[in-house]
SEDOTOR-524590 format. One line per 10 residues: number of its first residue (from 1); their letters; for each residue x negated, y, z negated of C-alpha. Coordinates in steps of 0.02 Angstrom, whole numbers. Layout:
// residues N
NUM = A = X Y Z; ... $
This chain:
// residues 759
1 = XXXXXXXXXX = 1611 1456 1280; 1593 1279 1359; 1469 1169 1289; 1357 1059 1394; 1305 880 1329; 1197 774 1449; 1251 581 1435; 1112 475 1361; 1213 324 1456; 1299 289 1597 $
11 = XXXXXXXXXX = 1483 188 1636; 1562 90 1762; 1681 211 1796; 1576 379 1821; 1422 426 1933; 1252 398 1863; 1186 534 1778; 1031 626 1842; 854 578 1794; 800 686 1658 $
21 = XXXXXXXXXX = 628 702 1622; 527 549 1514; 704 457 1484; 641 305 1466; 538 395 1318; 663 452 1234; 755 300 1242; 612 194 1177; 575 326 1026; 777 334 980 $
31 = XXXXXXXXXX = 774 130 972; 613 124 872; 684 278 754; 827 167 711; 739 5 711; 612 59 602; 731 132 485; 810 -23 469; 658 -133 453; 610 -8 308 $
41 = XXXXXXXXXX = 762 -71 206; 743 -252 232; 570 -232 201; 599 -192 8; 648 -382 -5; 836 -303 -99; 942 -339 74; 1016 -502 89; 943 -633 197; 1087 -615 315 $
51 = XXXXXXXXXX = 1075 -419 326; 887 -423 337; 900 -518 480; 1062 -486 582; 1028 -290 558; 857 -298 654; 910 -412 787; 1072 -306 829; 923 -131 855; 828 -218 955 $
61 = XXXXXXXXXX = 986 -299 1053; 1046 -139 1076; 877 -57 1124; 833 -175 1253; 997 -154 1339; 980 27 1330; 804 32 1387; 888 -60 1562; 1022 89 1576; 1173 -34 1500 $
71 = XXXXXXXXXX = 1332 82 1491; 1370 98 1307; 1471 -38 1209; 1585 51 1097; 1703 180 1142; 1702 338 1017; 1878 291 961; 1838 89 955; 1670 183 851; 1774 269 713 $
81 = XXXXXXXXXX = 1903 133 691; 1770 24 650; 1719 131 515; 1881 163 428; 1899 -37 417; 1731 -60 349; 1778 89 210; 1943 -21 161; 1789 -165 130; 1673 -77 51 $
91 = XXXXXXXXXX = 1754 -99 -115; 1754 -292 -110; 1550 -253 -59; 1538 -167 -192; 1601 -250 -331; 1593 -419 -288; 1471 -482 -137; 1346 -372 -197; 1353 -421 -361; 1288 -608 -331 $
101 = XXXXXXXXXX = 1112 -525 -277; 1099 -407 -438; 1119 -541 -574; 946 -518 -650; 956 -330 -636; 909 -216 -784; 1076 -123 -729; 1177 -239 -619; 1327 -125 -592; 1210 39 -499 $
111 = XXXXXXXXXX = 1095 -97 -409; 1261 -168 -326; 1343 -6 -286; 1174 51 -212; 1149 -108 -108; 1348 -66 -60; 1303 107 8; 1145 31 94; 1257 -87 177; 1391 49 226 $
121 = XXXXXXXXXX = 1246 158 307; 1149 11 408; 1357 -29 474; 1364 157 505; 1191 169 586; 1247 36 717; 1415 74 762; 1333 225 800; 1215 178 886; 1325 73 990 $
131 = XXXXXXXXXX = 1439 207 1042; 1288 343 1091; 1332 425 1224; 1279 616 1183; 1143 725 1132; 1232 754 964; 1266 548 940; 1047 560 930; 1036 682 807; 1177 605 717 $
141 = XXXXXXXXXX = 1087 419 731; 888 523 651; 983 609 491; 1046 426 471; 901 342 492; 808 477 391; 938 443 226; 896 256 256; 717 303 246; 754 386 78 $
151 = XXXXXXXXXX = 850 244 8; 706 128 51; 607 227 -46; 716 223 -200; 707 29 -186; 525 -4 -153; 364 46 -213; 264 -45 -101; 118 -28 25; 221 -102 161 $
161 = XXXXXXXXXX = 318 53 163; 184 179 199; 159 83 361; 309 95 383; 357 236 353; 223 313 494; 310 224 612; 463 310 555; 364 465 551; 284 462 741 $
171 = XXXXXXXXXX = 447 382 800; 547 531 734; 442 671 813; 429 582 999; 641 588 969; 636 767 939; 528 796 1077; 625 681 1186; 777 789 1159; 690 955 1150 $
181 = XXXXXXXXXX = 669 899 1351; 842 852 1366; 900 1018 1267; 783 1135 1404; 861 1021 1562; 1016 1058 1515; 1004 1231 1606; 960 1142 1759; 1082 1091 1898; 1000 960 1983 $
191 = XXXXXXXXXX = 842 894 1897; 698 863 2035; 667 663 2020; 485 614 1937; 363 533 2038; 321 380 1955; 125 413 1913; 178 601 1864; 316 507 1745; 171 414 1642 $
201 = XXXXXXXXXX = 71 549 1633; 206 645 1541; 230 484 1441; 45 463 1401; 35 646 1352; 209 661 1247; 126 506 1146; -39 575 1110; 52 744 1067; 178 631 941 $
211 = XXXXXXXXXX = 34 526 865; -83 675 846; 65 766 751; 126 613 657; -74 597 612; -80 768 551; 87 745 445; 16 623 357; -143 709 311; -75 890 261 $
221 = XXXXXXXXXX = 61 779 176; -63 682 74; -152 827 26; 6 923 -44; 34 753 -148; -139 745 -224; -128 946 -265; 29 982 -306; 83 987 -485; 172 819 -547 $
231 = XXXXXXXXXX = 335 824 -622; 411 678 -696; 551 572 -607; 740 586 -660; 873 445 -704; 850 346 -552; 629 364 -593; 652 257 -749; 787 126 -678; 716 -38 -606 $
241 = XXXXXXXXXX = 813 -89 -434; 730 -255 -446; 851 -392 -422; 732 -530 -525; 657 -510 -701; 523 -645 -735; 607 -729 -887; 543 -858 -988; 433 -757 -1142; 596 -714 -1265 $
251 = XXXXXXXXXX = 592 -756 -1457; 662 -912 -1410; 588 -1029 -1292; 642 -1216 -1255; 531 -1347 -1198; 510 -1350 -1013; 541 -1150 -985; 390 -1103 -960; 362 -1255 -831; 489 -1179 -725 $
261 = XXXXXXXXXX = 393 -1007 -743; 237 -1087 -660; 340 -1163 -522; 331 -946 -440; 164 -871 -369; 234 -680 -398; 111 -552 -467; 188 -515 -656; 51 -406 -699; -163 -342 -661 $
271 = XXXXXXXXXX = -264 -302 -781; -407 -195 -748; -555 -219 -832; -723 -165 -723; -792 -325 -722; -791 -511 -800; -743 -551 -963; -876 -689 -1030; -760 -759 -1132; -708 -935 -1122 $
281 = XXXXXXXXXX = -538 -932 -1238; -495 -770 -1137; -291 -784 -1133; -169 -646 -1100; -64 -636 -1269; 127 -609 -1287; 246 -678 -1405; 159 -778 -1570; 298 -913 -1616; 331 -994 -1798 $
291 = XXXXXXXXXX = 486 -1115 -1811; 493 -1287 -1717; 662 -1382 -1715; 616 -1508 -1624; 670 -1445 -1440; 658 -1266 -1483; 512 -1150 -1526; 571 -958 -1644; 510 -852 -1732; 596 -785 -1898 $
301 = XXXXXXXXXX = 504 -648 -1918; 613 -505 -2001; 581 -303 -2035; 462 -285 -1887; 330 -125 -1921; 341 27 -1822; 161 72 -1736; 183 277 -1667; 84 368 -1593; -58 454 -1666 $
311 = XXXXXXXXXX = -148 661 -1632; -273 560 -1511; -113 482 -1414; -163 305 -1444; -63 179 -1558; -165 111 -1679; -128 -84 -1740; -127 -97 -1940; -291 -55 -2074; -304 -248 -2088 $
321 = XXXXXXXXXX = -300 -311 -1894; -445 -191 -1870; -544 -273 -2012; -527 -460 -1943; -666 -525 -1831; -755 -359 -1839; -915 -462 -1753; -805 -502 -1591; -817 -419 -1408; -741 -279 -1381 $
331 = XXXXXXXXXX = -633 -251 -1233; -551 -112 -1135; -420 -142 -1005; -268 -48 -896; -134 -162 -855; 9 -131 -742; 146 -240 -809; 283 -263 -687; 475 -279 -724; 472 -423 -871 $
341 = XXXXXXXXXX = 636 -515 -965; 557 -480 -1137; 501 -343 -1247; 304 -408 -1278; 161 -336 -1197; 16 -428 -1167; -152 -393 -1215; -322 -496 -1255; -362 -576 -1417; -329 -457 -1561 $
351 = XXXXXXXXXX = -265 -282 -1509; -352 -111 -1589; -276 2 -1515; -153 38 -1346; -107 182 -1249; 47 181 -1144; 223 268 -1121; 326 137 -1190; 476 251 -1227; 596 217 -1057 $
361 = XXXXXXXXXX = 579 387 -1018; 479 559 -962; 349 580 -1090; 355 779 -1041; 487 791 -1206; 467 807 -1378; 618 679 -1373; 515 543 -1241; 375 570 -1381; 465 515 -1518 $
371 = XXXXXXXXXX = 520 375 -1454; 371 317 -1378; 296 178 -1510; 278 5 -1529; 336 -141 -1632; 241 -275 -1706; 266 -407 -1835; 160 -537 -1959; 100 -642 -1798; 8 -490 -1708 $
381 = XXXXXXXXXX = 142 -492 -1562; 152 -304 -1483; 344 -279 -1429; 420 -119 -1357; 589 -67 -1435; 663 -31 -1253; 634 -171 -1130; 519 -207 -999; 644 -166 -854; 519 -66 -763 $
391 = XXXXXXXXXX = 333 -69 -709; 241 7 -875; 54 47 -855; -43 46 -1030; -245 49 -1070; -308 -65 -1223; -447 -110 -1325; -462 -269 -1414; -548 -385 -1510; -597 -556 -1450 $
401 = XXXXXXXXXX = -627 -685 -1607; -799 -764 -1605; -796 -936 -1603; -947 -981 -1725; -910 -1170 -1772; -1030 -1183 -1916; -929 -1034 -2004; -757 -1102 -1960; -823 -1277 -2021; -865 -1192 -2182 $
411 = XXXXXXXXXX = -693 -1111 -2207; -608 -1230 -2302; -419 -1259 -2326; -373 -1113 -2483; -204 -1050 -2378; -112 -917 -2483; 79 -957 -2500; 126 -826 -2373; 16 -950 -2223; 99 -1110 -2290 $
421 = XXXXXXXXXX = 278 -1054 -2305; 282 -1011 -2131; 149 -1108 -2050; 174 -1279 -2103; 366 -1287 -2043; 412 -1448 -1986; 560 -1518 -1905; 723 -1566 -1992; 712 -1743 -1921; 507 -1771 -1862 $
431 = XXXXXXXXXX = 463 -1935 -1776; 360 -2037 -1892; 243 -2078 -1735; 198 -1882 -1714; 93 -1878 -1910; 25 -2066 -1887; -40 -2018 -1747; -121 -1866 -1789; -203 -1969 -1941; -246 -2081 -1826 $
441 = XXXXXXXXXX = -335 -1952 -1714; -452 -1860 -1845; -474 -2005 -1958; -654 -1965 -1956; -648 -1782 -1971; -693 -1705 -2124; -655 -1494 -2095; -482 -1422 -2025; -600 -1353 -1867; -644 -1531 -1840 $
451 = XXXXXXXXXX = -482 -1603 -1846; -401 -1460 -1731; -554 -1509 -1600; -511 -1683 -1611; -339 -1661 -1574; -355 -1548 -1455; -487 -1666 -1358; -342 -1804 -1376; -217 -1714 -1273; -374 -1637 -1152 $
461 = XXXXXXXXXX = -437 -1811 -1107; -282 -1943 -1113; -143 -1840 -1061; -84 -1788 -878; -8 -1601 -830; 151 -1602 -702; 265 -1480 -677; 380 -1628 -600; 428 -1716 -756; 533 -1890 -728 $
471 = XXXXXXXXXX = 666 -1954 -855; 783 -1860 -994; 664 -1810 -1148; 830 -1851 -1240; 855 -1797 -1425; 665 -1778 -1462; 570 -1717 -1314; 409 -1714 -1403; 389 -1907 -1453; 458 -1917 -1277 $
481 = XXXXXXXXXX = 307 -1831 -1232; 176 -1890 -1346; 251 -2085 -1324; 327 -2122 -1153; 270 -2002 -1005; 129 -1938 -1085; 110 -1805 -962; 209 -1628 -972; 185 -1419 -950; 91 -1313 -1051 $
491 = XXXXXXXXXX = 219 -1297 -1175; 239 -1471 -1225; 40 -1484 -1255; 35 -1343 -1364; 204 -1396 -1457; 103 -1572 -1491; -51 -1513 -1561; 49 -1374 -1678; 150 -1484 -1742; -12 -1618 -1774 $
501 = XXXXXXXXXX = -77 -1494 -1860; 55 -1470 -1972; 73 -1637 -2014; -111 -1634 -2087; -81 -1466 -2196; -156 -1339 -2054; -72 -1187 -2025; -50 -1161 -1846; 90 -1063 -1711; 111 -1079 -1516 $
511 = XXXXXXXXXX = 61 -927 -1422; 171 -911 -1259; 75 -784 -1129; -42 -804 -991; -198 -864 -924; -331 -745 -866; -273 -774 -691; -401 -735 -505; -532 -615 -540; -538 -460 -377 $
521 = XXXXXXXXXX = -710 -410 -398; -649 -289 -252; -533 -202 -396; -615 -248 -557; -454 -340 -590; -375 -486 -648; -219 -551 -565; -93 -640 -636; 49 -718 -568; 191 -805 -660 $
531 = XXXXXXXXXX = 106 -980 -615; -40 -925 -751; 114 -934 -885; 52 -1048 -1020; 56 -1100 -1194; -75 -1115 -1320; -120 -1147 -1495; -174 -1027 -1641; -236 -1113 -1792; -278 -1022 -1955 $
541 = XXXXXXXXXX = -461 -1022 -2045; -468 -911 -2215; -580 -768 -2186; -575 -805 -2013; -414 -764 -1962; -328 -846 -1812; -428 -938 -1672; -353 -994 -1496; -376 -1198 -1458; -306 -1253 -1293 $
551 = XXXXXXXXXX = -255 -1441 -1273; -177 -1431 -1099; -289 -1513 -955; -335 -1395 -816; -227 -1413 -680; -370 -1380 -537; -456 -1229 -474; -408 -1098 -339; -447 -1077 -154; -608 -979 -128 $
561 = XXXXXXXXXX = -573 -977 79; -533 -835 177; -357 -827 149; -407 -806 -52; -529 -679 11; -386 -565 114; -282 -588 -27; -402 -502 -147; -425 -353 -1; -221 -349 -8 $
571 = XXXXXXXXXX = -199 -339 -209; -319 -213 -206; -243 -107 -107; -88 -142 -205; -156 -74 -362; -249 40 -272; -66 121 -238; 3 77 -377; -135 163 -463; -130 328 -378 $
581 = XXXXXXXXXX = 7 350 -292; 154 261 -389; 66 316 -560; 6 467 -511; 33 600 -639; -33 732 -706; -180 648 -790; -221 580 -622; -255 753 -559; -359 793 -711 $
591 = XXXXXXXXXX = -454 641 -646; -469 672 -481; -507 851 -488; -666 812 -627; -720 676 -482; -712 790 -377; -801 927 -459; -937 790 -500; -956 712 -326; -961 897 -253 $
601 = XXXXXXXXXX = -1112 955 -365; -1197 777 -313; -1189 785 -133; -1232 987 -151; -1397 942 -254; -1449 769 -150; -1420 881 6; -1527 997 -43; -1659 898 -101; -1652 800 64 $
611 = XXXXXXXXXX = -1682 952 156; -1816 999 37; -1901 857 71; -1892 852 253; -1930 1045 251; -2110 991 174; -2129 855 279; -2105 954 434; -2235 1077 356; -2386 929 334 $
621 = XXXXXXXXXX = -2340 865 496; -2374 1015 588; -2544 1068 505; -2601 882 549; -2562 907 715; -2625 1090 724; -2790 997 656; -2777 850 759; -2754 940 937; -2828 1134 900 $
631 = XXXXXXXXXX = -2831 1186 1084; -2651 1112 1128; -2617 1242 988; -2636 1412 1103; -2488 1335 1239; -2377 1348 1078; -2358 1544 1133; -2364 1495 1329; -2171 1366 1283; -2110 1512 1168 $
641 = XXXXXXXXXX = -2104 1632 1322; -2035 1515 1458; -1898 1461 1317; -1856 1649 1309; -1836 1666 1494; -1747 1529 1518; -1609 1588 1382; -1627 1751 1442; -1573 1690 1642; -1454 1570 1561 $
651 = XXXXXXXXXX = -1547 1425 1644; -1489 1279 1481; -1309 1321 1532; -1329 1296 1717; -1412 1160 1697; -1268 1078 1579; -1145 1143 1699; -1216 1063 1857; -1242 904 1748; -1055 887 1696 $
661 = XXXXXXXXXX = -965 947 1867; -1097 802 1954; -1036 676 1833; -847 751 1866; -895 703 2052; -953 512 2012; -801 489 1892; -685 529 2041; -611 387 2105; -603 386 2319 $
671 = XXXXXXXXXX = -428 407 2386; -336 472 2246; -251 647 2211; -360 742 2093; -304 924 2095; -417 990 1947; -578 912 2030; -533 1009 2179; -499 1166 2080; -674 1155 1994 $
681 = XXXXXXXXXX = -772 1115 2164; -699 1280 2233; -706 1377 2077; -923 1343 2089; -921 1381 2261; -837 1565 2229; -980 1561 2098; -1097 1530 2214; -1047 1649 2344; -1002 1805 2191 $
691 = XXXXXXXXXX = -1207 1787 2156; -1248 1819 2325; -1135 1957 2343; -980 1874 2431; -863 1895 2291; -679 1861 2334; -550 1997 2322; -400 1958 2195; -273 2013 2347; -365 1873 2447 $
701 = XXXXXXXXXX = -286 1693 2486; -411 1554 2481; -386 1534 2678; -379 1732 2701; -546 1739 2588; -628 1598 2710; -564 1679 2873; -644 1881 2832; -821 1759 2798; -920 1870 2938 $
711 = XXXXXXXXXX = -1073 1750 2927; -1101 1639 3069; -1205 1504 2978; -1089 1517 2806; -902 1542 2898; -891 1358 2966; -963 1258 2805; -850 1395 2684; -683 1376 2792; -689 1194 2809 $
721 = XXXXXXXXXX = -715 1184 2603; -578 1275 2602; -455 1189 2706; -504 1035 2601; -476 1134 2453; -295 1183 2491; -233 1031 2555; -303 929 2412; -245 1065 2284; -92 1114 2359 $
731 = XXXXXXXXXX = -37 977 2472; -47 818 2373; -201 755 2493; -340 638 2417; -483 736 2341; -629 715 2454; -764 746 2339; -900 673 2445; -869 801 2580; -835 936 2464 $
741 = XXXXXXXXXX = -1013 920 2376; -1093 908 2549; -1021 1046 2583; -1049 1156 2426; -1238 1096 2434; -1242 1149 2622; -1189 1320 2547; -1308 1327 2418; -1449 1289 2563; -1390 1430 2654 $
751 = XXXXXXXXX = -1376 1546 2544; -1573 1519 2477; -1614 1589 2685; -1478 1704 2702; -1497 1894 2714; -1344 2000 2672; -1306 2100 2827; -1342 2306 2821; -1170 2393 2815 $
């Protein structure tokens, strides 16, 4: 059996093919297919700069030249060598180019053989699409596109790729219907050319068709999603493809780290919490740190506690951390942590209780639920025992201290030895400056809470924040601080006043986490970015427990303009997603389902109270009336009949008929070929003439049906619609719908006067 294939491109060398129907279509939907496919993967930000750029630029090269009916540039043989030399490379890819974008990676060696294979398919995808010059080369060119559509998804969870991914979506039906048309002219010797204006009405009607189906794709699709039952994700569910990890918050952090943090404006995590939290110490808490060398800040903690999970599938924090501050707010929050460099979680002043899968895995397994629990230590900081190297999402409620001075005033300075062993560490080697100036600074104050204010009112008021620090701190970065530049990050602020306070017997620590970051009030939500990273002070009250003070100056407020506001609009639809489409589980669907159950008896019972109400409205109104205008009451019975007869003689429907084939008239534009208009004026006029008794035959022509007219009055008006008729209908001529409804209203005159003649 031969097998046809109609060229998709022409060459110097061989006659033009034929002009298939809505080409140019199928050309344009092809080149978007693969452009979009492309634009996908660079869109998850994993591509390098150079193949996020070159790649797009290369489509659309090759589109434009296509859409202009440029013969093809690669020869199938030039096609395939290309791709045996790029296998030979794709080890080097592989384990070495590759490798320099995956060096933050939670698993460096699978990022950079995935980013390999994404390479080796967007090569593939061009070469291919280079050397295109058959019906098969398209189909070959969608499944390619299609598997980098799939390994987009794998690297990306965000909005962008919905969008997207319609464009995929309509661009990948329009190419099957382009080549559905090529598949059913392949039959045909010698395809009739399109006339131009017939040629974009195909066009205009194979898009609507593509975006109506694309449309409806999306919205049987998105119901399946919501409905169907969830199942967890496999290996490649848990592993995080994301080439950066915010680092900075490990046991061990050196002056200045966190400085660099703050130098980034990524999202690290949103916490959700309804609305505002009054709360002026509010302050995201991660890692509690105990030991100072001097450049260093550690904590030599040892024996962490396990916290698992308990029947109500919450982990509860220790007997004692619930008794602490029990006069405090109370909080509740969902955060969505993204992909961290350190095993702390964050949460709001002291932490009751959290709820979270924490275990790296499904939590569909007795396994997952074993290991899903927490760590924690002396200094309150939550840790999970498997890393943060993917997006967690956990709910909380905590416990914000109260900050009641006269009581913390009153607290006195009885520290048991467990506090002052660990609390009151100081350097090996200390500047002598650091504790004469710390005297120096509370001199006058009398309480530990007074002292702590005072120093923290130092730093507040004659100290500057930069993130551009000048000079070497040199062997002591903190009398290089306190002494020379006076001005430094978060970090060094916090480091000062801790260590000030240790000097004068008061137990303190450095907190390293974040501040409370933009409020959404469109989400409920905090956001924090990695510039919020900060460090503040804890100091120690007996019978008070720990209380936050914060020495570093504020380093200036954020925009409220319209950019802030679209911003706000854009995170929310970010968590939004996240929210129920990336964490959508089965929970979810419990959720949503209840919602829905509760919205559905809402609207039933407000509807039906609406139309209660309305019902006895209508009832008042009309006794009023009946009261207000008693004899206009008896022509009530006098409109009921004449509404009867006129349904019964159909009179609304001629009337709506008449109305839309008149406006069908005006619409008509003079001098143009309307053959539907012209089909419609001579369907009425058969109308017309079947009520009168001149009912065409089904044998009958138009022009036979207008020459057997026997009436000398109707035969000249009836043949001359007619030979309008066919040559408009038939012919190609303008639609003269002036002299057509002359001509049907002559008719209708006619007819009114005319007798049927005795046979």
């Amino acid at each position: 059996m031969l097998r046809y294939e109609i060229p998709m491109a022409t060459t110097a060398t061989t006659q033009p093919a034929p002009a298939l129907p809505a080409e140019k279509y199928f050309r344009a939907s092809l080149s978007l297919l693969v452009l979009t496919s492309i634009l996908t993967l660079a869109s998850t930000g994993k591509l390098d700069l150079f193949t996020s750029l070159i790649a797009p630029l290369a489509a659309l090269q090759k589109g434009y030249r296509w859409w202009h009916g440029r013969p093809v540039e690669l020869a199938p043989r030039a096609a395939t060598w290309c791709l045996l030399v790029y296998l030979l490379f794709f080890p080097v890819d592989a384990l070495f180019l590759s490798r320099f974008f995956v060096g933050g990676s939670s698993n460096p060696p699978l990022f950079a053989l995935l980013l390999a294979v994404v390479h080796f398919l967007i090569v593939a995808m061009l070469v291919r699409f280079y050397s295109a010059s058959t019906d098969r080369d398209a189909h070959f060119l969608s499944m390619l596109a299609f598997a980098a559509i799939l390994a987009a998804a794998i690297l990306t969870v965000d909005t962008l790729f919905l969008t997207l991914f319609f464009l995929f979506l309509l661009s990948g039906v329009s190419t099957f219907i382009g080549l559905e048309l090529r598949r059913g002219a392949a039959g045909t010797i010698s395809p009739v050319p399109a006339h131009p204006e017939t040629e974009r009405k195909l066009n205009r009607s194979l898009s609507f068709a593509s975006l109506s189906v694309a449309l409806g794709t999306i919205l049987l699709g998105g119901m399946f999603f919501f409905f169907f039952p969830r199942f967890s994700a496999g290996y490649l569910g848990r592993v995080s493809f994301s080439p950066t990890l915010m680092t900075g918050f490990t046991e061990d952090v050196e002056l200045g780290q966190i400085g660099e943090i703050k130098k980034s404006s990524a999202v690290v995590m949103r916490v959700e919490t309804g609305k505002p939290i009054g709360y002026e110490w509010l302050r995201w808490r991660g890692i509690a740190l105990t030991t100072f060398d001097g450049k260093r800040w550690s904590s030599n903690v040892i024996n962490p506690r396990r916290l698992g999970t308990k029947a109500d599938g919450w982990i509860h924090t220790p007997e004692p951390a619930q008794k602490e501050n029990i006069s405090g707010q109370t909080v509740n929050y969902t955060v969505y942590l993204e992909p961290v460099a350190t095993n702390a979680i964050f949460v709001p002043g002291r932490v009751l209780a959290v709820q979270g899968n924490f275990s790296g895995g499904a939590t569909n397994s007795f396994a997952a639920m074993q290991r899903n629990y927490l760590l924690t230590d002396e200094t309150g900081t939550l840790k999970v025992p498997f890393g943060n190297f993917a997006a967690v999402r956990y709910a909380g409620n905590s416990r914000l201290p109260p900050r009641d001075a006269g009581r913390l005033r009153t607290a006195g300075a009885d520290y048991s030895s467990d506090i002052t062993s660990t609390y009151l560490q100081l350097p090996a080697e200390l500047d002598r400056r650091i504790p004469d100036l710390a005297r120096e600074i509370t001199k006058n104050a009398q309480t530990p809470f007074d002292k702590a204010q005072r120093i923290e009112t130092y730093l507040r008021t004659r100290f500057a924040y930069t993130l551009n620090l000048s000079g070497k701190p040199g062997q002591d970065p903190l009398a290089h601080f306190l002494f020379e530049t006076r001005a430094g990050h978060c970090e060094y602020f916090a480091s000062a006043m801790a260590i000030m306070l240790r000097t004068l017997g008061i137990p303190s620590r450095e907190v390293n986490g974040f501040l409370p970051g933009e409020y959404n009030d469109l989400g409920g939500d905090y956001i924090v970015r990695a510039s919020d990273a900060h460090s503040w002070v804890e100091v120690y009250f007996p019978g008070n427990g720990w209380q936050v003070f914060d020495p570093t100056p504020s380093s200036g407020a954020g925009g409220n303009g319209f950019l802030t506001r679209l911003g706000f609009y854009i995170d929310w639809m970010q968590m939004t997603w996240n929210e129920w489409v990336i964490g959508y589980d089965f929970a979810h669907q419990v959720t949503l389902a209840q919602n829905l159950q509760r919205g559905s008896k809402n609207w039933g019972e407000s509807a039906r109270a609406w139309f209660d109400r309305k019902q006895q409205d209508a009832k008042r109104w009309l006794k009023s009336w009946q009261l207000e205008h008693g004899s206009l009451g008896y022509l009530l019975p006098v409109v009921l009949v004449l509404l009867l007869l006129a349904l019964r003689y159909n009179v609304p429907a001629e009337v709506i008929r008449r109305m839309r084939l008149f406006l069908r008239i005006r619409a008509a534009k003079p001098g143009r070929s309307d053959p539907q208009l012209a089909s419609r004026l001579y369907a009425e006029l058969l109308r017309v003439l079947a009520r009168r008794g001149l009912p065409r035959a089904e044998t009958q022509t138009p022009l036979e049906f207008a020459a057997a007219m026997d009436s000398p009055q109707l035969a000249p008006a009836v043949q001359e619609f007619t030979q309008l008729y066919v040559h408009a209908r038939f012919g190609g001529a303008p639609c003269n719908t002036t002299r057509l409804g002359q001509l049907l209203e002559q008719v209708r005159a006619l007819l009114r006067s005319w007798t049927k003649p005795a046979r």
